[in-house]
C-alpha positions as CSV (number, residue, x, y, z in Angstrom):
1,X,111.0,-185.6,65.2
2,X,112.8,-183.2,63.2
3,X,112.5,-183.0,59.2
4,X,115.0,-182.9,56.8
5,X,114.1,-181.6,53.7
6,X,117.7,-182.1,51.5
7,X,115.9,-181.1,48.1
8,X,114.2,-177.9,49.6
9,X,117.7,-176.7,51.0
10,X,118.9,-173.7,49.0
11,X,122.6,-173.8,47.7
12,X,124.8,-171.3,49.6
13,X,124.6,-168.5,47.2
14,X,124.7,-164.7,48.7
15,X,121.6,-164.2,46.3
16,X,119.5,-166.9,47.6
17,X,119.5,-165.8,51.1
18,X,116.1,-165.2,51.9
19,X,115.2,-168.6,50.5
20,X,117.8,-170.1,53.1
21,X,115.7,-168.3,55.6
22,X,112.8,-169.2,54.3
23,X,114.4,-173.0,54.6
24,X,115.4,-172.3,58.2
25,X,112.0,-171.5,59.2
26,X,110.6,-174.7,57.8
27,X,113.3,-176.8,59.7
28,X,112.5,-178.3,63.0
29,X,109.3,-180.5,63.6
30,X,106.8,-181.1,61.4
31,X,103.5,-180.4,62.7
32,X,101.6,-182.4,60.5
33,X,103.2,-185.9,62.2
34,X,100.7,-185.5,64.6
35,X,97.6,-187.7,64.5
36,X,95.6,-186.5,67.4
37,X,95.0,-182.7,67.5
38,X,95.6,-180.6,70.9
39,X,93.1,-180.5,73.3
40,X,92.6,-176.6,73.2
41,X,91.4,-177.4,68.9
42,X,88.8,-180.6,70.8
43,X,87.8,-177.6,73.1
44,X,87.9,-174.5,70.9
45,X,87.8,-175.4,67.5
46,X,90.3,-175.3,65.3
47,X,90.6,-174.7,61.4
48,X,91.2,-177.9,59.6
49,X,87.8,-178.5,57.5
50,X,88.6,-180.3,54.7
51,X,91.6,-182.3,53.1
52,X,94.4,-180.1,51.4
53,X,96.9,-182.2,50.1
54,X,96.2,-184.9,47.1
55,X,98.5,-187.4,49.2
56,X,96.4,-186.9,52.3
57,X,93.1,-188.3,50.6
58,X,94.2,-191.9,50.7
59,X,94.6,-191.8,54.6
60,X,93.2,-191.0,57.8
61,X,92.9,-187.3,58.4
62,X,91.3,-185.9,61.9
63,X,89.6,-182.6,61.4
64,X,89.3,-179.9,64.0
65,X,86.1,-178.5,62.3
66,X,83.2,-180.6,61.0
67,X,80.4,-178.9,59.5
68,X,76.9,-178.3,60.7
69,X,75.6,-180.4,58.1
70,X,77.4,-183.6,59.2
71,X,76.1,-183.2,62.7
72,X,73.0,-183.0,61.4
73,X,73.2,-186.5,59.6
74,X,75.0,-188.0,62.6
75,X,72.6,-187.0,65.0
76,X,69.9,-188.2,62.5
77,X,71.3,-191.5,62.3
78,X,71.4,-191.6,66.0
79,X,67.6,-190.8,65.9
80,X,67.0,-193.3,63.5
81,X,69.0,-196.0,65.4
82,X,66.7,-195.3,68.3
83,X,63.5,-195.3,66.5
84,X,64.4,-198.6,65.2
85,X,65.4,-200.2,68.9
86,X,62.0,-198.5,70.2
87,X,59.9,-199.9,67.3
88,X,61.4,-203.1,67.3
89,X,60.9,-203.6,71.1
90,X,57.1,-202.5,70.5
91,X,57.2,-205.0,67.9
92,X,58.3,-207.9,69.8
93,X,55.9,-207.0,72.4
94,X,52.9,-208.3,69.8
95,X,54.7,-211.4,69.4
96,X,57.6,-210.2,66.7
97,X,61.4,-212.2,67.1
98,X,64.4,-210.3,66.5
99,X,66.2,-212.2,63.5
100,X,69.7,-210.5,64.3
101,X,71.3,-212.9,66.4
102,X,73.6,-210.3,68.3
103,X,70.6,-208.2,69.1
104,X,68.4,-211.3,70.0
105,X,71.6,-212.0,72.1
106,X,71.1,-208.7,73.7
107,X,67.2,-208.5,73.4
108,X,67.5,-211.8,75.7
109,X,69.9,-209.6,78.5
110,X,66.8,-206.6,79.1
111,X,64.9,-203.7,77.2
112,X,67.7,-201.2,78.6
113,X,70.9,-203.3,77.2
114,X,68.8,-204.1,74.1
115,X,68.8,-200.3,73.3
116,X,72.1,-199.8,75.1
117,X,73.9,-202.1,72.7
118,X,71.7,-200.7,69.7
119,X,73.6,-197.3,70.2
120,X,76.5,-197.7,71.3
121,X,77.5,-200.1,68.1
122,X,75.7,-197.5,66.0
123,X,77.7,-194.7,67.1
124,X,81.0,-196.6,67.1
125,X,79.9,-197.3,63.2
126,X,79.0,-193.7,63.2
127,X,82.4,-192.4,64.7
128,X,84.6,-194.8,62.4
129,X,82.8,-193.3,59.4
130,X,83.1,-189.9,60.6
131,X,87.4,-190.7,61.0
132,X,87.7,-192.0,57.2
133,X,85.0,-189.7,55.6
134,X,87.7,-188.4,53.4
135,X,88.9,-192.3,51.9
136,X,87.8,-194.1,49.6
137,X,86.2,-197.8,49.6
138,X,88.8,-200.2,48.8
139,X,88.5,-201.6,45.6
140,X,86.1,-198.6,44.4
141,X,86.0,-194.5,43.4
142,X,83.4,-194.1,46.2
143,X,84.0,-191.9,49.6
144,X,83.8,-193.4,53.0
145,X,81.6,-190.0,53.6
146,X,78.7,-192.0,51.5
147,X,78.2,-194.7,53.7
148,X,76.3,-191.8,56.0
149,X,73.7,-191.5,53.1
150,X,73.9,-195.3,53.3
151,X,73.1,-195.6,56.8
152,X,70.2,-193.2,56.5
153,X,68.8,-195.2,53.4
154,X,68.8,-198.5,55.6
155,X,67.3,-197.2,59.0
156,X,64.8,-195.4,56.8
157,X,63.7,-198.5,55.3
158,X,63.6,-200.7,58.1
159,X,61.1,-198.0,60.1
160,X,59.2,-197.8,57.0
161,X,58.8,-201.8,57.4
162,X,58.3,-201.7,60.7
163,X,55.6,-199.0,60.3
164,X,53.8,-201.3,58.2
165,X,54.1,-204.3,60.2
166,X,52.7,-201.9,63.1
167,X,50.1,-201.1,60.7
168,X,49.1,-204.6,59.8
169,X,49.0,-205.7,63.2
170,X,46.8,-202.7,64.3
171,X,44.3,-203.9,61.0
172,X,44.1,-207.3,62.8
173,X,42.8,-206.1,65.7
């Protein structure tokens, strides 16, 4: 696709030729059209770690480079979403019901699609976050990235619960 950019294009004045170069160089595809970055940045890395432009905020913008501290929280959220599967499944073991109907649904199919399910929905969620991190919520001035402390808030305080429930049933025994 190539780009026309009619306002940037210098007059043809003898003084203003290095700006007509300038304009040449910028003429031909824009790179920024593309949505998916090349395999070698997937592979190698790339440079792309935050959001530039003030037009770019509002929209879906894939990174080449996410920081060390967001794989931290993913992974932990991963963790988490385990922990919960594994303590749940104890759980039902002493006589517990899963109240979520689509896990009960999957709960009812075996242990290893139980926990199978659990992650992969979690790190669909997780992924989907991760791709519009740099929105905002409809409706709202808060960023998408937020909903990662949000998920870490909620699987904490479901294993908290369950840790109690485990602790109760260990007291009545």
């Amino acid at each position: 696709m190539t780009t026309y950019l009619e306002k940037d294009k210098p007059e043809n004045h003898d003084h203003l030729e290095n700006d007509r170069q300038d304009y040449e160089k910028r003429y031909g595809v824009d790179r920024r059209q593309r949505s998916i970055p090349p395999l070698r940045f997937l592979v190698f890395g790339g440079r792309r770690r935050k959001v530039r432009r003030e037009e770019d905020m509002n929209g879906i913008v894939i990174m080449d480079y996410y920081s060390q501290s967001l794989f931290v929280v993913i992974i932990g959220i991963l963790c988490l979403s385990l922990t919960d599967a594994v303590m749940t499944l104890h759980l039902i073991g002493h006589g517990a019901k899963e109240i979520n109907p689509v896990m009960a649904y999957f709960l009812d199919k075996g242990i290893v699609v139980f926990i199978t399910a659990k992650y992969i929905m979690t790190s669909v969620a997780v992924v989907i976050i991760l791709l519009i991190k740099n929105t905002y919520l409809p409706r709202t001035r808060v960023r998408s990235k937020n909903l990662f402390t949000f998920a870490i808030v909620c699987f904490s305080v479901v294993i908290i619960w369950e840790i109690l429930l485990v602790l109760m049933l260990m007291a009545r025994t």
